[in-house]
C-alpha positions in Angstrom: -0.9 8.5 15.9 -3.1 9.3 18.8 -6.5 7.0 19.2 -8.9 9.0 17.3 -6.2 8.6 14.1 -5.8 5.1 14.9 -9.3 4.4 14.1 -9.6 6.2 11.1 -6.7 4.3 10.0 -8.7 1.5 10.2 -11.9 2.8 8.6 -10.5 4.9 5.9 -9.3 3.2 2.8 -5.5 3.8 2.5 -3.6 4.2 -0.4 0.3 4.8 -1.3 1.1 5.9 -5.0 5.0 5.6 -6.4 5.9 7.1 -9.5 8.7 4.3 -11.1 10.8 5.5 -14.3 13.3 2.7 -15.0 13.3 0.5 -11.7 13.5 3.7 -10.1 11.1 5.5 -7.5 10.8 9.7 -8.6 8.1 10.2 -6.7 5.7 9.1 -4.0 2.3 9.7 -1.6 0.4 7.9 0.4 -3.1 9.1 2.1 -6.4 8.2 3.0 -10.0 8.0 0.7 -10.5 6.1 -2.1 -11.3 9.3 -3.6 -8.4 11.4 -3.3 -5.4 8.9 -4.8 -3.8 10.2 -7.9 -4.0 9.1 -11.2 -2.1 6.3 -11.8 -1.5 3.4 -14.5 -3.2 0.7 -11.6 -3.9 1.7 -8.1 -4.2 -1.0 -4.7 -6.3 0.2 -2.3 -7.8 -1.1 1.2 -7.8 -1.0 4.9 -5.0 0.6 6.3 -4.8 -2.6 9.2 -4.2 -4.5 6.2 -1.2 -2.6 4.7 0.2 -2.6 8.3 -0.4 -6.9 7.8 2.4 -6.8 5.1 4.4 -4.2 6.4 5.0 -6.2 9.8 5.3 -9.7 8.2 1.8 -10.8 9.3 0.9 -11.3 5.6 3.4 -11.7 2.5 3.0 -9.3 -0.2 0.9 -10.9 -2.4 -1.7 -13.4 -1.2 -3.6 -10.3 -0.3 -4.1 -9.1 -3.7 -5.3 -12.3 -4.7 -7.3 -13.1 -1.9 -9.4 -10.0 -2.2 -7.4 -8.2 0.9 -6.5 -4.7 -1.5 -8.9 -3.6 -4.3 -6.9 -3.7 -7.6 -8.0 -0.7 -9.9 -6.5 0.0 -13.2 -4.2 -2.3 -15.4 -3.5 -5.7 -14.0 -0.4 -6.2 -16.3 1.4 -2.7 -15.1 0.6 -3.9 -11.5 2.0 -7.7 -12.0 5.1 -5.8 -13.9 5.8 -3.8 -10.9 5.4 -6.9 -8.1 9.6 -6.6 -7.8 9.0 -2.6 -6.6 6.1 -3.3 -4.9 7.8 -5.3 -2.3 11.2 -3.7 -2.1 8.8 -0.6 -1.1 7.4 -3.2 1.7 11.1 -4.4 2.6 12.3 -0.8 2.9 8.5 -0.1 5.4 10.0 -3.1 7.7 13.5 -1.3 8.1 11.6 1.5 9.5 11.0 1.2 14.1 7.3 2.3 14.3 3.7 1.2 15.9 2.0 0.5 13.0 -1.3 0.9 15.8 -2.0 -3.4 15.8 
């Protein structure tokens, strides 16, 4: 990401969406604007700077979502179902050698 990205990164509300049949991932997006994520059974959305916290190991996974970090929208239940998926998807982020842009 050049500079100008960078910043939108941080301004922009980011989003990731994963499709899960069975404990396994068939699909998956990510993107910025709260307004353009797809439909989906619960959706976590905030700063990207803050999705770069838990990818790095800043943050753990989960105090964020209950400390108001990431907007929750959608079901709760289908969100705390999927907490195991959730952060195998942030395990799999940290595997990856890139500049998150902090």
């Amino acid at each position: 990401c050049d500079r100008r990205q960078r910043q939108m990164c941080i301004e922009t509300a980011f989003w990731f969406y994963v499709d899960v049949k069975d404990n396994v991932c068939v699909d998956h997006k990510c993107g910025f604007g709260e307004d353009t994520a797809p439909d989906a059974s619960f959706t976590v959305i905030g700063p990207y700077e803050n999705f770069a916290k838990v990818i790095t190991g800043e943050w753990d996974s989960k105090t964020p979502l209950v400390k108001g970090k990431f907007k929750l929208k959608g079901n709760l239940l289908a969100a705390v179902a999927h907490l195991g998926v959730y952060q195998s998807l942030i395990d799999s982020k940290k595997a990856v050698d890139w500049d998150y842009g902090m």
